[in-house]
C-alpha positions, 0 to 999 in steps of 0.5 A: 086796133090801136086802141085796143093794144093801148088799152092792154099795154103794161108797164113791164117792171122787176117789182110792182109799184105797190110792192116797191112802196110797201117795200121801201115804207118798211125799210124806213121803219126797220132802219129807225128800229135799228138806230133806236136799238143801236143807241139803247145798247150803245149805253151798255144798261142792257147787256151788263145790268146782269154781269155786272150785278154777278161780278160786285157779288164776286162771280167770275167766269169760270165759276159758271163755266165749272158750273155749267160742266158740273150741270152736264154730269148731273143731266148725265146722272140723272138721265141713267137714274132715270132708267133704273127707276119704276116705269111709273115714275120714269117720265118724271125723272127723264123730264128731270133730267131734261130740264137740267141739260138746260141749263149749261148752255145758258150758264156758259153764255153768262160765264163769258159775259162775265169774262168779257165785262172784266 
């Protein structure tokens, strides 16, 4: 009878031991991919290579944030044309206007890296 509870006993524990190496081999792995992004960043070629390409060129904040408002009014404006127009060609006017209420988040998040590269 001994044998037999032995042979069925278990080692108990929060996380198998296969699952705690997987574990602790992708934390090695994710922590040498966060040093190598933290030291390619810490240079400073990605985040301005943009900005500063905008700002020899005269560029500033505002200009993009005035561009990013005027953008929301267009959208505005063409999605009300697009109601007004034949039902054949109302698809392509309100996909129209979709894409251009695209581009003011993305014209406002260039604005302030261009603010915050002064």
């Amino acid at each position: 009878m001994g044998v037999i509870r032995h042979m069925y006993r278990q080692d108990v524990r929060p996380t198998p031991m296969g699952q705690r190496l997987a574990v602790e081999s992708r934390r090695e792995r994710e922590s040498s991919v966060v040093i190598v992004k933290a030291s390619y960043l810490g240079r400073g070629n990605v985040h301005t290579m943009l900005t500063r390409w905008l700002h020899e060129r005269g560029v500033r904040g505002w200009h993009l944030h005035v561009a990013s408002m005027a953008s929301v009014g267009l959208c505005i404006s063409l999605w009300i044309r697009a109601k007004t127009v034949d039902q054949d060609e109302r698809g392509n006017a309100e996909r129209r206007a979709l894409f251009v209420g695209l581009w003011p988040p993305t014209m406002w998040l260039i604005g302030d890296s261009l603010e915050k590269h002064d």
